[in-house]
C-alpha positions in Angstrom: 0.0 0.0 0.0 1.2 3.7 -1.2 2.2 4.7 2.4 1.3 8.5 1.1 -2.6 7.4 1.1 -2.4 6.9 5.0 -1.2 10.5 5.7 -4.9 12.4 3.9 -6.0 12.8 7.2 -3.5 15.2 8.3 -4.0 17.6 4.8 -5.3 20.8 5.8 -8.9 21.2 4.4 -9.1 17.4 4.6 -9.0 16.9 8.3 -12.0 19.2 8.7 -14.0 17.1 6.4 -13.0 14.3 7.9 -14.5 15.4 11.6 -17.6 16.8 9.7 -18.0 13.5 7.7 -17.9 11.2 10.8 -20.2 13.5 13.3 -22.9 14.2 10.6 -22.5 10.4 10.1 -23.2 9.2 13.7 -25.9 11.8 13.8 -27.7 9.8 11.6 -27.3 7.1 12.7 -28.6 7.9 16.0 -31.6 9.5 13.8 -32.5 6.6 12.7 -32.2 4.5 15.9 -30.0 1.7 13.9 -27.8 0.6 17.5 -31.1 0.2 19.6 -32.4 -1.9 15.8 -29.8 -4.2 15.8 -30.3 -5.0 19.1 -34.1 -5.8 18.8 -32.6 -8.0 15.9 -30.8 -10.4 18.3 -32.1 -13.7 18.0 -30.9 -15.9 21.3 -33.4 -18.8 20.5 -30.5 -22.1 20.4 -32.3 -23.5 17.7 -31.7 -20.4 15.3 -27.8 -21.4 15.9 -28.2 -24.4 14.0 -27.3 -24.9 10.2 -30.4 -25.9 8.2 -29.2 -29.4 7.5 -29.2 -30.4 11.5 -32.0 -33.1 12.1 -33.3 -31.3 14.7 -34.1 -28.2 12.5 -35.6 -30.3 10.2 -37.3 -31.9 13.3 -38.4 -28.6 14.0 -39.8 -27.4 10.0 -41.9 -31.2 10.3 -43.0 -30.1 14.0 -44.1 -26.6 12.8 -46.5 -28.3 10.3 -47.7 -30.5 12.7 -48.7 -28.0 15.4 -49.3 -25.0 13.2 -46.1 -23.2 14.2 -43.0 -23.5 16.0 -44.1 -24.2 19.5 -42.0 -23.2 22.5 -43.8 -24.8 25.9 -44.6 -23.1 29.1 -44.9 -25.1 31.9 -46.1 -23.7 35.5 -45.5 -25.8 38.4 -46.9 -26.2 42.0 -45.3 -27.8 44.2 -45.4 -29.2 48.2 -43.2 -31.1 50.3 -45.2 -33.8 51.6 -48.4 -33.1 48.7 -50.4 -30.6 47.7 -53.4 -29.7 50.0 -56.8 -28.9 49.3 -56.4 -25.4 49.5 -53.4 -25.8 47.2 -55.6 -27.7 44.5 -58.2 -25.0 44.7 -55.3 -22.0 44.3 -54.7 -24.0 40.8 -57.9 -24.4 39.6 -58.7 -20.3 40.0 -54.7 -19.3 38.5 -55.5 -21.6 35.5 -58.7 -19.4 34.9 -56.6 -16.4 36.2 -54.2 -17.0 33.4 -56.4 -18.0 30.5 -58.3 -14.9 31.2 -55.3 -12.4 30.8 -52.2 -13.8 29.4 -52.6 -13.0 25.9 -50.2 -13.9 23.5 -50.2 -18.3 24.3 -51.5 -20.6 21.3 -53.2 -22.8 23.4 -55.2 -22.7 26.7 -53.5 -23.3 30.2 -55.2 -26.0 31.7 -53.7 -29.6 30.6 -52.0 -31.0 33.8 -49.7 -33.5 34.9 -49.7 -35.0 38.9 -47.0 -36.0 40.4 -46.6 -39.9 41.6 -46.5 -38.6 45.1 -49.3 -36.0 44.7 -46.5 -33.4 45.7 -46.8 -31.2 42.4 -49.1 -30.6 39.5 -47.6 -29.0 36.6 -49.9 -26.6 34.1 -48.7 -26.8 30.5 -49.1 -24.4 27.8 -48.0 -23.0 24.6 -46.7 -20.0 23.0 -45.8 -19.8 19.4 -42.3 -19.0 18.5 -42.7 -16.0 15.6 -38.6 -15.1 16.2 -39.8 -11.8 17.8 -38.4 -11.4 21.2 -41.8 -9.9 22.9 -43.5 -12.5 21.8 -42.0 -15.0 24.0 -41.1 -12.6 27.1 -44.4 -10.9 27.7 -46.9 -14.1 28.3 -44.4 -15.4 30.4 -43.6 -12.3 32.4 -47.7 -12.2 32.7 -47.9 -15.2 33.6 -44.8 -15.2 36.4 -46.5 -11.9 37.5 -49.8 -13.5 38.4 -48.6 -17.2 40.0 -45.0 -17.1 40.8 -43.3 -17.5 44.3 -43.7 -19.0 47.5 -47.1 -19.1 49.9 -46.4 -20.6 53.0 -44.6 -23.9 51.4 -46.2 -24.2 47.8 -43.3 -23.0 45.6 -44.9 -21.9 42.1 -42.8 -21.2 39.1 -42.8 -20.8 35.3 -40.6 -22.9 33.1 -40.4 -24.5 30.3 -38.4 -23.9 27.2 -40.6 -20.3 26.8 -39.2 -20.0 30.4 -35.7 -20.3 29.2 -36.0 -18.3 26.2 -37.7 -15.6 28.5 -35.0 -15.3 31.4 -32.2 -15.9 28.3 -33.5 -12.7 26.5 -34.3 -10.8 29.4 -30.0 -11.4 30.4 -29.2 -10.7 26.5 -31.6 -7.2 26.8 -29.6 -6.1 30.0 -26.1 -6.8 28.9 -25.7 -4.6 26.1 -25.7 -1.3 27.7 -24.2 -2.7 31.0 -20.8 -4.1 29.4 -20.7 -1.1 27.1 -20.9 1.4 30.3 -18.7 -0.8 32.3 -16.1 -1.1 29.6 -16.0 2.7 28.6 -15.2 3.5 32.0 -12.5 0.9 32.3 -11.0 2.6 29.2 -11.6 6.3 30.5 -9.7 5.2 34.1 -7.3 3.3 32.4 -6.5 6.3 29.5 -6.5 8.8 32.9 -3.7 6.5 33.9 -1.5 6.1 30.5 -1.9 9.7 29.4 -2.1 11.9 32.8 -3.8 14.2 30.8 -7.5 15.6 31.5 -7.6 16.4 27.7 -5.9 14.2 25.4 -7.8 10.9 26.6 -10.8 12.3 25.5 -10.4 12.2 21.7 -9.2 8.6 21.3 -12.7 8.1 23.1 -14.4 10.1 20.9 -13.1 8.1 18.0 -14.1 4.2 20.0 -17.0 5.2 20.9 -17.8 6.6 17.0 -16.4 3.2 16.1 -18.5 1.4 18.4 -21.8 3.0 17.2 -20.5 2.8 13.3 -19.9 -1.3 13.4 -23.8 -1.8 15.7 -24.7 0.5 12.0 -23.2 -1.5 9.6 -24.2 -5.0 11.8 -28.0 -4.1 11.6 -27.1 -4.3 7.9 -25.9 -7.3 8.2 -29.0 -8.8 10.0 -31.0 -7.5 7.1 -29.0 -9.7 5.4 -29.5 -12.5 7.3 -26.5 -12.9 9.7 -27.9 -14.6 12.5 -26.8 -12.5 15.7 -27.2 -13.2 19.2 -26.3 -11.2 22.7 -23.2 -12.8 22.6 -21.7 -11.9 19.4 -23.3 -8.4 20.8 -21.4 -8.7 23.8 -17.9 -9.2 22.0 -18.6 -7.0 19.2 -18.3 -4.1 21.7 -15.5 -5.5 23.4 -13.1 -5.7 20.3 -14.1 -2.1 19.1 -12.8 -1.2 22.6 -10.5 -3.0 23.0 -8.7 -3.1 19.5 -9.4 0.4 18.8 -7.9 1.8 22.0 -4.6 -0.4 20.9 -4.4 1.0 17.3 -5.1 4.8 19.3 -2.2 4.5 21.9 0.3 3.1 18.9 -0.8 6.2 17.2 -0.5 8.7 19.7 2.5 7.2 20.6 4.2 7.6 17.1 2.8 11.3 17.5 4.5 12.2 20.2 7.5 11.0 19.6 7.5 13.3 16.3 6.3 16.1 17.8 9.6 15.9 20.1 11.2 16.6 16.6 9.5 19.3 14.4 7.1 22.4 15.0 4.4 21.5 12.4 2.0 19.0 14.2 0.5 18.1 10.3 4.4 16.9 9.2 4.5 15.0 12.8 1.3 13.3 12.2 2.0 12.8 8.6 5.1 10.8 9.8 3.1 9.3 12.5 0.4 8.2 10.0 3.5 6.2 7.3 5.0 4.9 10.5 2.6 3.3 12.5 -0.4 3.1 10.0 0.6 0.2 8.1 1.3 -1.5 11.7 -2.0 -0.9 12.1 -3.4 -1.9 9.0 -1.6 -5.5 9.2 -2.5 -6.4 12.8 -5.9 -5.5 12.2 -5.9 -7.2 9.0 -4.5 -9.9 10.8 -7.4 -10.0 13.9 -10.4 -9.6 10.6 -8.8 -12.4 8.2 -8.3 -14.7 11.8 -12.7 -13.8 12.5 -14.0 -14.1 8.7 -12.5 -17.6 8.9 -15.0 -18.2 11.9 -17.7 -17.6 8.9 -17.2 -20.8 7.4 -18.7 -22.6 10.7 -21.3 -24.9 10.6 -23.3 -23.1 13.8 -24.8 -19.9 12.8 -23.9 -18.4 16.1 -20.5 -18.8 15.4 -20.5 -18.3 11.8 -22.4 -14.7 12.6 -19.3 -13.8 15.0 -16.7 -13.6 12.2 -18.5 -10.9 9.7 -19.6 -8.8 13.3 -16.0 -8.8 14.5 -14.5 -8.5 11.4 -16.9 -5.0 11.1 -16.1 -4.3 14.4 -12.0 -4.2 14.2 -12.7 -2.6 10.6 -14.7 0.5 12.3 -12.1 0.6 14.7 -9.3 1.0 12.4 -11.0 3.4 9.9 -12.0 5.7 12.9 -8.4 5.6 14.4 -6.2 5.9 11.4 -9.0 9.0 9.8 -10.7 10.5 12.7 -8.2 10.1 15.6 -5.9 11.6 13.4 -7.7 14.6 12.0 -8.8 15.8 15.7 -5.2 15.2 16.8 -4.0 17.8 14.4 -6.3 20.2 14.4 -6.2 20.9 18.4 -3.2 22.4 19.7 0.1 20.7 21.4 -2.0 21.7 24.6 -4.3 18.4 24.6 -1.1 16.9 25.7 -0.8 19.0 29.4 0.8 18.7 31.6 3.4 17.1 29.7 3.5 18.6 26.7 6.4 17.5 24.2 8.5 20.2 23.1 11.4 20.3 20.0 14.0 18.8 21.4 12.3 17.3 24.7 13.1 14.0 25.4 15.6 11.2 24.0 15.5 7.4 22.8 14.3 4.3 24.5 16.7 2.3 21.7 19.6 2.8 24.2 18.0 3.3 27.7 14.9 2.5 29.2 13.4 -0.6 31.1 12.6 -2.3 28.1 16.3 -2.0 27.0 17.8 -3.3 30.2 15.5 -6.2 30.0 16.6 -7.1 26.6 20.1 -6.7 27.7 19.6 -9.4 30.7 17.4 -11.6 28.8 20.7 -11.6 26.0 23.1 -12.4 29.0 21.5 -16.3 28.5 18.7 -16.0 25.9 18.4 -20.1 25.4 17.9 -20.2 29.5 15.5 -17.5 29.2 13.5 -19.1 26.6 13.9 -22.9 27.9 12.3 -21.5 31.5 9.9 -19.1 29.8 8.5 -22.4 27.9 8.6 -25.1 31.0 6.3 -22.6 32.8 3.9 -22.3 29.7 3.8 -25.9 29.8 3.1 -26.0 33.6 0.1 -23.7 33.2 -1.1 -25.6 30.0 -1.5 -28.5 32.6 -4.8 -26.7 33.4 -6.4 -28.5 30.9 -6.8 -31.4 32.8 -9.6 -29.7 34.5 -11.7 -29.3 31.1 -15.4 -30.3 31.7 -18.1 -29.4 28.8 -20.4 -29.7 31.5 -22.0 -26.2 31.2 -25.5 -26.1 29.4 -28.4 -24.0 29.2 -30.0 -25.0 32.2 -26.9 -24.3 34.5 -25.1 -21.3 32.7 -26.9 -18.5 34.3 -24.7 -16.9 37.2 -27.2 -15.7 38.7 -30.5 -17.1 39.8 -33.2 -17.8 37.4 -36.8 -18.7 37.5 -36.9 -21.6 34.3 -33.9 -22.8 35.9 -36.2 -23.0 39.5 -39.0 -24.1 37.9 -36.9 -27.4 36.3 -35.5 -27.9 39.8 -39.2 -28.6 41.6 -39.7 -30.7 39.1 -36.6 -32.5 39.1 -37.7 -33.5 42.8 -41.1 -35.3 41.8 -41.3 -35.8 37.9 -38.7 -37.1 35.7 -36.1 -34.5 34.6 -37.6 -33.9 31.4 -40.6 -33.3 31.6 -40.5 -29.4 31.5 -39.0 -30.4 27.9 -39.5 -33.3 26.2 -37.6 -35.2 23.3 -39.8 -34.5 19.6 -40.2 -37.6 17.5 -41.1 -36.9 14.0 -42.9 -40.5 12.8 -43.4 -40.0 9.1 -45.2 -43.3 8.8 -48.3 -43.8 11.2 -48.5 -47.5 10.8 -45.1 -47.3 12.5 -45.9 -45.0 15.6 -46.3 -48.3 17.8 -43.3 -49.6 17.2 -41.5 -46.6 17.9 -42.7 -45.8 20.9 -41.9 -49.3 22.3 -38.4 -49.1 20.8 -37.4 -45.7 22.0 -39.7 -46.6 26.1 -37.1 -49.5 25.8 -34.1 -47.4 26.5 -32.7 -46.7 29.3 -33.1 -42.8 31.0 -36.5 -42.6 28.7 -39.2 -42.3 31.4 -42.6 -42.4 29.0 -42.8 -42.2 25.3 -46.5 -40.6 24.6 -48.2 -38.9 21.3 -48.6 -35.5 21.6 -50.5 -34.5 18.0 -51.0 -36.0 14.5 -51.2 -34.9 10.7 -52.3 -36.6 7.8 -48.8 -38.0 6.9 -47.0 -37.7 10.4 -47.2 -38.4 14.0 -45.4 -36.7 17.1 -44.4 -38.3 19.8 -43.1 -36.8 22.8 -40.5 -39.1 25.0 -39.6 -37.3 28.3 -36.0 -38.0 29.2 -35.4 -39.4 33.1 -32.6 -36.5 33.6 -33.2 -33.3 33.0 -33.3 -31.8 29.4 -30.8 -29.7 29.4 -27.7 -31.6 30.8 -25.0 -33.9 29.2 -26.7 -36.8 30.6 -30.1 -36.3 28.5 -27.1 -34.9 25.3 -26.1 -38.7 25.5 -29.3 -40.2 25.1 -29.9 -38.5 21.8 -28.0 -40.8 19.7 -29.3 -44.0 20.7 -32.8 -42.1 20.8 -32.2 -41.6 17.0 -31.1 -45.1 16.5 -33.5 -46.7 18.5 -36.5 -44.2 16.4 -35.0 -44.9 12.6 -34.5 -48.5 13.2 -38.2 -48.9 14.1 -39.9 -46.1 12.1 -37.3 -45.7 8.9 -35.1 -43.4 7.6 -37.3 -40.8 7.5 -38.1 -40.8 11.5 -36.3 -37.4 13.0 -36.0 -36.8 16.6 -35.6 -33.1 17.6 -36.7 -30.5 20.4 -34.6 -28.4 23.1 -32.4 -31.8 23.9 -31.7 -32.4 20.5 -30.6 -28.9 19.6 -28.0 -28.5 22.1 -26.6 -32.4 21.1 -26.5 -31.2 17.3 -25.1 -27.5 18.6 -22.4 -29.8 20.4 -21.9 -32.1 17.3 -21.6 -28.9 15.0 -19.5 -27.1 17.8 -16.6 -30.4 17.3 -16.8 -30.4 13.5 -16.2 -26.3 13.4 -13.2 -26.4 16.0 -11.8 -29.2 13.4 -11.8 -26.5 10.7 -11.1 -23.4 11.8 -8.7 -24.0 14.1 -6.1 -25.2 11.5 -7.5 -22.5 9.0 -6.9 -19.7 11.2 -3.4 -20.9 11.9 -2.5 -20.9 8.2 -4.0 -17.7 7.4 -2.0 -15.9 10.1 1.2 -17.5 9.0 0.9 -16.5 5.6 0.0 -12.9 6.7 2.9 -12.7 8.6 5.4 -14.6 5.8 4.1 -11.3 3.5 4.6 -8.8 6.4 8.4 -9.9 7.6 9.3 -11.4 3.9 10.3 -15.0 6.2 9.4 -18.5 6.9 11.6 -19.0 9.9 9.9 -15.9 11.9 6.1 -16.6 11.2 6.9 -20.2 12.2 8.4 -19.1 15.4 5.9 -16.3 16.8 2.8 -18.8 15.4 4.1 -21.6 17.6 4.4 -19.1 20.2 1.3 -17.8 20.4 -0.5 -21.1 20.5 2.0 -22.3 22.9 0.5 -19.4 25.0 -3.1 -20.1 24.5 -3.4 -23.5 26.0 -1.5 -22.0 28.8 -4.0 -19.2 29.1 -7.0 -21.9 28.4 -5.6 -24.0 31.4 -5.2 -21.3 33.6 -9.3 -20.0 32.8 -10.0 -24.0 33.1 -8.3 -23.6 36.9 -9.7 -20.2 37.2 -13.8 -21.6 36.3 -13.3 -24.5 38.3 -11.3 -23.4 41.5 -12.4 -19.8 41.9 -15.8 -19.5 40.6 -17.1 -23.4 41.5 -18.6 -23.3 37.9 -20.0 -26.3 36.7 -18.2 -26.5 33.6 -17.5 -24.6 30.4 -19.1 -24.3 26.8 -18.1 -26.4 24.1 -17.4 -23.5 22.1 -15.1 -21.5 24.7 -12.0 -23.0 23.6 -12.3 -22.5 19.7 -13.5 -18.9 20.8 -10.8 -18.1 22.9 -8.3 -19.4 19.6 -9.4 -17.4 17.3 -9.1 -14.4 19.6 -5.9 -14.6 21.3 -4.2 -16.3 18.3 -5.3 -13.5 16.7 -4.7 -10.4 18.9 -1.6 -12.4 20.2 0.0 -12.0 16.9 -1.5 -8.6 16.3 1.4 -7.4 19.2 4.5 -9.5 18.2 3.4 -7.7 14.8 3.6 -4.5 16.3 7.2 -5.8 17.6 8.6 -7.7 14.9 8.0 -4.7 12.4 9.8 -3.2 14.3 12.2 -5.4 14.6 13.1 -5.7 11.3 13.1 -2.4 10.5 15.7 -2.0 13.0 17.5 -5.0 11.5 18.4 -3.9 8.5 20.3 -1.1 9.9 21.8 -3.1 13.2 21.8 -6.2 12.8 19.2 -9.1 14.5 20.3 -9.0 17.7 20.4 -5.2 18.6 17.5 -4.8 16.2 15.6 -7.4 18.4 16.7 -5.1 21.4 15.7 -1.7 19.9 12.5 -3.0 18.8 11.8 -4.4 22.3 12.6 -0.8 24.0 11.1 1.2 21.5 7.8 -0.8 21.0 8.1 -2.5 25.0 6.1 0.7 26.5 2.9 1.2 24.5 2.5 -2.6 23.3 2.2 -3.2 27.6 -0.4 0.1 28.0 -2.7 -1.9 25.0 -2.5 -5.1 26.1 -3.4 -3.7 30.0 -6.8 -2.2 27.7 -7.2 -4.7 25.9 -7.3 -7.3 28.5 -9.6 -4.8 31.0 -11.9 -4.8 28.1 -12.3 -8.4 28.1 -12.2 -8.6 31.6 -15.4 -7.1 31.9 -17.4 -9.6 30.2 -16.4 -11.3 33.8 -18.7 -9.6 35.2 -22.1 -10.1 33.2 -24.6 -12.6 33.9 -23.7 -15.4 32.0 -20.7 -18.1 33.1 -19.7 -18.4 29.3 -19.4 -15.0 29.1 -17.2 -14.9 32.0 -14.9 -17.9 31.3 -14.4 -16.4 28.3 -13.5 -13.0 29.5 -11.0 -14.6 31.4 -9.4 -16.4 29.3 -8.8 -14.0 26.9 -7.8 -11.2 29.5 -5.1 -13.4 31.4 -3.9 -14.8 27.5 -3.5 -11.2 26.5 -1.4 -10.3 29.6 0.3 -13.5 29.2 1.5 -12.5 25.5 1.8 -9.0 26.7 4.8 -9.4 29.6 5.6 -12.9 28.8 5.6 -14.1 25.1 6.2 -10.8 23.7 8.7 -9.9 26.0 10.6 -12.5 27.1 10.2 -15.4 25.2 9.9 -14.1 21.7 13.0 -11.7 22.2 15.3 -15.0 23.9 14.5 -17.1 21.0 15.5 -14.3 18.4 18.5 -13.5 20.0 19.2 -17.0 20.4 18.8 -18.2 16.8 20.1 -14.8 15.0 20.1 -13.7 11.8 18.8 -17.3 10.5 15.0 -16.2 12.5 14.8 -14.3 9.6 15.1 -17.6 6.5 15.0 -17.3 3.5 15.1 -13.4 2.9 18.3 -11.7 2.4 18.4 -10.5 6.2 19.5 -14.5 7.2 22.9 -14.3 5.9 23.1 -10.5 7.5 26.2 -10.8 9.3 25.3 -10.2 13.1 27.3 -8.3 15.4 25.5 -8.7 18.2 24.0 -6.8 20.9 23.8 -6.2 24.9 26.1 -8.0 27.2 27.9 -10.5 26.4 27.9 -13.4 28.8 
């Protein structure tokens, strides 16, 4: 790229069209109300994650004709230790005509009941049709929790169901957007405070994420439109990489900046120089972090599939807002943003020859194989983490906090079987079959009761309520021989679906996606880098490094999730999640280094190039990886246990490639391999003088 094309921002007449451009922009924006749009356009309903080949969305299309729509079940239960009284029995009767009365918005009646063996509960089943609009699920449950739910002196009453799950799920998705978006601003804002010192100067690169932020929730309405399936997750971590990333790309910046202005009166030449210095840095790690995401794209779930074209817009926004409007604002204010320490012509001198950064280069080339061997073995050591994996979290226990559906499937837990809030759907596409299927699929073990629930012209469903709850591993397990047991007696065409099948398929889908992208990600970044440092050996070395890194970070969360938080396991798709980002914003900083490094290289030779590049980059690649991993660290602190697993994870694997890989381990290796790191360019048979003490 013509390194002249970065620096338009800085022209003149340019930057003021530049600042008009973007505020008229986001005033339109907000006009039209496109951020609050795309949220309404979330879709958090597991079985929209599902690719339309899954059995249990086609399960779901056969079901739909069969009931006259997709059909998401509301279940109210009563229930007494020691049995329901008479009193209790007449409470029920008058709620049922309570809530047939005034909860609008249910395709069927309340009123068809279940008793308990014991006579200890009674549970009230419904309907409400599933039309993909959020409301239409969340208010006839919230009318109906309003008029039954609680406790009344020992009958416990609650709302489940999977309507009950989707309502409490959307009511968490509604509340985190504008929590983790407050919460993570202000981490940023305390954070700049600290980097900067300045009351002034932290406010424009805010101004420019925050523009970001609001542009990428523009252009990922769009994308719904489309039909990019988005949920509150991808949401969730859309705002955290605009923040995160776009805060990085602003402190490089600035950095560049100041250092020029230390050098020349006119702040449009210093932020011209700035702009061919650092914006192609920029350009290639965020290139880097998009090309890593769009691979997520080619995903079999549609929930993880939607993540890479959202992130991919969301780290594009950032960069176009940091390397155009940061810029322009920059040089229109005056040298005062920067007070109290405002740089001055001829203030200031290198970091290449002093500077912490410098004197840890210089120890770590005293013994750079020890430095690297160590740096490795405790890598390892927290890698052993892993041994504490467990996919044991599912939608019934990954709320953090407490839940009705999930108290609802409890009381009945204690005197139904575990699925009967949500049974297994059976598609029989031959009648004369329906016997034989529900004999063959009663027969297995953890099925409680196999019984017909409607019937069509060519089709039958059956329902078959699982002895453990719906929505654990235990019921996931039962799926397959479910399916086996139901094609073997009914044919082929028999397909078994509902809320216990879509998480098994989710899980299936999750294993065949990790299988893919993993390896493609890792290929894509290697050839990104082999174009960027014109070298083999180098990609090879900070790719291994960086992955290295991420199973220690993974086994550390794993430790983390397990020892500190008592969670009861993590999501399937947490570790291919937490790849994709840390492999991707892990190289995004030995980027930022190893440009450097190179560039220092040619005129110093590898090893005091590697040592300059460390001090001159070692300052502001720390400050962005502090932001970066604050940003993610505040997903910790939202509702949801994926959520915060993954926050972790990523924060402590960003800190980890921040002070560890970047700048100890990838520095000992250079320094102890030489000029050959840099195979097969020209730079490998550099002759290397050396640099730093000598052992």
């Amino acid at each position: 790229m013509n390194r002249s094309l970065l620096t338009f921002p800085a022209g003149h007449k340019v930057r003021w069209l530049i600042v008009v451009v973007w505020f008229a922009a986001i005033f339109a924006i907000f006009s039209f109300n496109i951020p609050g749009q795309f949220s309404d356009a979330e879709n958090n309903e597991s079985s929209s994650y599902l690719p339309a080949d899954a059995e249990s969305t086609v399960a779901l299309e056969q079901v739909e004709q069969l009931t006259d729509g997709e059909q998401a079940g509301i279940v109210v239960v009563y229930r007494r230790e020691g049995g329901l009284t008479q009193a209790d029995r007449k409470r029920i009767k008058s709620d049922v005509a309570e809530l047939n009365r005034e909860v609008e918005g249910t395709s069927q009646p309340f009123g068809a009941t279940q008793e308990a063996e014991d006579g200890s509960a009674v549970l009230v089943l419904s309907s409400i049709e599933a039309t993909g609009e959020a409301e239409d699920i969340l208010d006839p449950v919230q009318d109906a929790r309003e008029r039954v739910s609680g406790s009344e002196v020992g009958l416990e009453v609650a709302v489940t169901g999977a309507a009950g799950y989707g309502a409490d799920a959307i009511e968490v998705y509604e509340s985190i957007n504008g929590t983790l978006f407050a919460a993570a601003f202000g981490l940023v804002f305390l954070l700049l405070i600290l980097i900067y010192r300045s009351p002034f100067l932290l406010w424009l690169p805010l101004i420019a994420v925050g523009f970001a932020e609001i542009l990428s929730r523009a252009i990922g309405f769009g994308l719904t439109e489309m039909g990019v399936t988005v949920n509150g997750q991808s949401s969730s971590i859309l705002s955290v990489l605009v923040l995160g990333a776009g805060t990085d790309y602003a402190l490089l910046l600035i950095s560049r900046f100041r250092e020029e202005l230390r050098h020349r009166e006119s702040r449009t030449e210093s932020m011209q120089i700035a702009l061919r210095s650092a914006g192609p840095a920029i350009l290639a790690s965020g290139g880097t972090v998009i090309a890593a995401l769009l691979c997520l794209s080619l995903a079999e779930l549609n929930s993880t599939a939607s993540l890479g074209p959202i992130g991919a817009i969301g780290i594009l926004s950032a960069m176009v807002a940091m390397l155009t409007l940061l810029p322009a604002m920059l040089v229109i204010l005056p040298r005062f943003i920067f007070w109290p320490k405002v740089p001055r012509v001829g203030s200031g001198g290198t970091d290449a020859e002093h500077g912490p950064w410098r004197r840890l280069g210089d120890r770590t080339a005293r013994s750079p194989r020890r430095v690297w061997a160590g740096a490795l073995v405790l890598l390892v050591i927290m890698a052993g983490g892993l041994l504490a994996y467990d996919d044991g979290l599912t939608s019934s226990n990954g709320f953090r906090d407490e839940v009705e559906a999930v108290t609802g499937q409890e009381l009945i837990a204690e005197s139904f079987p575990g699925g009967a809030n949500a049974p297994t759907e059976i598609v029989v596409n031959d009648p004369s079959k329906v016997n034989a299927v529900t004999g063959a699929v009663g027969e297995i073990g953890g099925v409680a009761e196999v019984r017909p629930a409607s019937r069509g012209r060519s089709a039958v469903l059956l329902n078959a309520v699982l002895e453990p709850e719906a929505y654990t591993t235990e019921a996931f397990e039962l799926i397959p021989d479910i399916r086996d047991a139901a094609r073997g007696a009914g044919g082929p065409e028999t397909l078994v679906g509902g809320g216990t099948a879509v998480e098994y398929d989710i899980r299936q889908a999750n294993k065949r996606d990790v299988k893919l992208i993993v390896p493609l990600v890792i290929l894509v970044v290697f050839l990104i880098l082999v174009a960027l440092l014109r070298a083999v050996a180098a990609p090879v070395l900070l790719v291994g490094t960086v992955v290295v890194s991420f199973f220690a970070a993974l086994g550390v969360g794993m430790l983390i999730s397990d020892w500190v938080f008592d969670f009861p396991g993590v999501d399937p798709a947490l570790p291919l999640f937490a790849f994709v980002f840390l492999v991707a914003l892990g190289i995004d900083y030995n980027i930022f280094l190893m440009a450097r490094v190179r560039e220092e290289t040619v005129r110093h030779g590898t090893s005091e190039g590697m040592l300059r590049g460390l001090a001159v980059t070692g300052g502001v690649i720390t400050s962005a990886g502090i932001v970066l991993a604050g940003t993610f660290m505040v997903l910790s602190v939202l509702p949801l246990v994926f959520l915060t697993q993954l926050g972790i994870t990523v924060a402590f694997g960003v800190l980890l490639d921040t002070f560890l890989v970047r700048s100890i381990l990838v520095p000992a290796l250079v320094l102890d391999i030489g000029p050959p790191v840099w195979w097969p360019s020209s730079l490998a048979r550099q002759k290397d003088e050396g640099g730093g003490p000598q052992p």
